[in-house]
C-alpha positions, 0 to 999 in steps of 0.5 A: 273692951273696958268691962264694969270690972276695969272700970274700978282701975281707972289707971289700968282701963286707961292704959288698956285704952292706950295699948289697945288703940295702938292695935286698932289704929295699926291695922286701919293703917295697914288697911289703908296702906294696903288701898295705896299699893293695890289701888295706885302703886300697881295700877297699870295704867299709872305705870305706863305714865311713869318714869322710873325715877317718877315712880321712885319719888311719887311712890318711894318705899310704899311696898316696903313700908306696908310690908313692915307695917303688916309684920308688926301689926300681925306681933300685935294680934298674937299678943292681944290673942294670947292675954286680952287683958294684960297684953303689951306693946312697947316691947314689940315696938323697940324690937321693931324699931331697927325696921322701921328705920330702915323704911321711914327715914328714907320715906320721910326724907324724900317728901320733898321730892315726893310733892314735887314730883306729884305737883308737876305731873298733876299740873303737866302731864293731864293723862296722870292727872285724869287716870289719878282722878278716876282711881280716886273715884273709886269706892275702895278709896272712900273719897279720899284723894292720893296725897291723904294716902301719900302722908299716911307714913309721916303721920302714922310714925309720930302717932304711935310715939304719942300714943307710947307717951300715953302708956309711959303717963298712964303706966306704974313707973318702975315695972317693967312696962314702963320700963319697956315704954320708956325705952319703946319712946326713947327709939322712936323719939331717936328715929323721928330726930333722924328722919328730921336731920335727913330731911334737913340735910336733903334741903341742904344740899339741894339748896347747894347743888341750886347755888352751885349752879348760880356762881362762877369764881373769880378767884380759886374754885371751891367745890360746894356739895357736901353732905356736911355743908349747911347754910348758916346766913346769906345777904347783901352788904356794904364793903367800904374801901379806901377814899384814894380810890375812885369808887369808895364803896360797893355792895357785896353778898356773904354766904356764909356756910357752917364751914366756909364763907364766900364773898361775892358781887351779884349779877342779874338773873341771881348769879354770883361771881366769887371774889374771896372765900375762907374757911371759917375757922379763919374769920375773925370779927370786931364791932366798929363803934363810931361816934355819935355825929358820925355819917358811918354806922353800923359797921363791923370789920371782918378778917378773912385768911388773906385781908381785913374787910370794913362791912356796913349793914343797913340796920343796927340788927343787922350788924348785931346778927351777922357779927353773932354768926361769923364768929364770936366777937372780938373786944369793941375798937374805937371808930374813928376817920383818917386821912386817907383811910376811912376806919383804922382798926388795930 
């Protein structure tokens, strides 16, 4: 498309290269999103395989993506239709990128169910996996495989955000492409760090619905699935307590939430009774130096809301990284043996 004429502004026949793949390589993207809907999605025989919520995790929005993927790509053409060289692009991507939210963020978030859902019904369910493999052979898919189409949305939504950033790169600053462009990079690069913070979160909360159902409490119940619940650090440590009593010492397990700690005793099977929790906000954490003949190391001594734990860690590191994320540190005390107790703290 470059003629001999361009290629004597080499800046604008870049820029043109850039604007121009954006089309091209949208409208192979349709076509292959079409091949997936028709092909797979609307398969009659696929169907009757699947659940409801099967279909809903394999295929998530695919429809819905392919349908916004076509409006755009059809705003494309009738720029390029009307100026075939001096057509733009980024002000059609910020104008659909409120769209393109509505169908990515989702899609996106659900990968993980998505591979999920097609891992057990490819190793479970062997007529899924033989009429899959048998739409798979067909010509239209051009020996690609169902996962190659599944992903086409994760890699299709930072492709076109590359490809602003060659416009922003190749394009005069201070026109009003490239004030387009800037704003076109800005909207994506917001809708990717959305999709990354749903996918976060989705993995948050399955890792809490799992370990909701491995604890039972001791003490009072705490309810753990929250959309705002995340997972800080977790591992086991040694709680150090007093020579009076027959057992001195016994291993403890932290989860440590960005809200809350539980304190816990390991069982087999990777079950957990909870013993204590706290809100972190009420933690307080001093760093127990100790001598250096001292057989104690690597201790630390935690304040929860209602009692004050000596903690030992088997690695110096250890120690260093669970006292950076419980709180910040309080001033250094002294370590030093009494009788009757084995570490006084002010």
């Amino acid at each position: 498309m470059c003629n001999a004429f361009l290629l004597h502004f080499s800046p604008f026949c870049f820029a043109f290269q850039v604007r121009f793949e954006v089309v091209t390589s949208e409208a192979s993207y349709c076509r292959s999103l079409d091949i997936v809907v028709e092909h797979f999605v609307k398969s009659k025989q696929l169907g009757a395989l699947l659940t409801t919520q099967d279909r809903n995790w394999l295929f998530s929005r695919l429809a819905d993506v392919r349908a916004i993927s076509h409006s755009f790509l059809s705003k494309l053409e009738e720029r390029v239709e009307s100026d075939m060289v001096h057509f733009t692009v980024c002000d059609i991507i910020t104008r659909h990128c409120q769209r393109f939210r509505m169908v990515y963020v989702p899609y996106l978030t659900n990968q993980s169910y998505q591979d999920a859902t097609y891992q057990r019904l490819m190793n479970e369910n062997q007529g899924f996996k033989r009429i899959v493999e048998k739409l798979e052979r067909s010509p239209v898919c051009q020996r690609l495989p169902l996962r190659s189409f599944l992903v086409l949305p994760f890699q299709r939504i930072t492709r076109i955000k590359l490809l602003v950033q060659n416009i922003v790169k190749r394009t005069t600053p201070g026109t009003v492409e490239a004030m387009q462009a800037i704003k076109a990079l800005k909207l994506l690069e917001k809708l990717i760090q959305e999709s990354n913070d749903s996918i976060s979160q989705m993995k948050s909360i399955e890792s809490l619905v799992s370990l909701s159902a491995k604890v039972d409490f001791e003490c009072r119940t705490l309810p753990l699935i929250s959309q705002s619940r995340r997972l800080v650090r977790e591992g086991p440590v040694t709680e150090l307590m007093d020579f009076s009593l027959k057992d001195t010492e016994r291993s403890v397990y932290l989860h440590l939430f960005n809200d809350y700690l539980l304190l816990s005793l390991q069982k087999e099977g990777g079950k957990f009774t909870v013993i204590d929790h706290s809100p972190v906000s009420d933690l307080r954490v001093e760093n127990c130096r100790v001598k250096l003949h001292s057989l104690q190391k690597n201790l630390f001594r935690l304040h929860m809301s209602n009692k004050s734990l000596l903690l030992r860690t088997d690695t110096q590191s250890d120690k260093l990284r669970w006292i950076s994320a419980l709180s910040r540190p309080q001033p250094e005390v002294d370590f030093s043996a009494a009788q009757g107790k084995l570490c006084i703290l002010v």
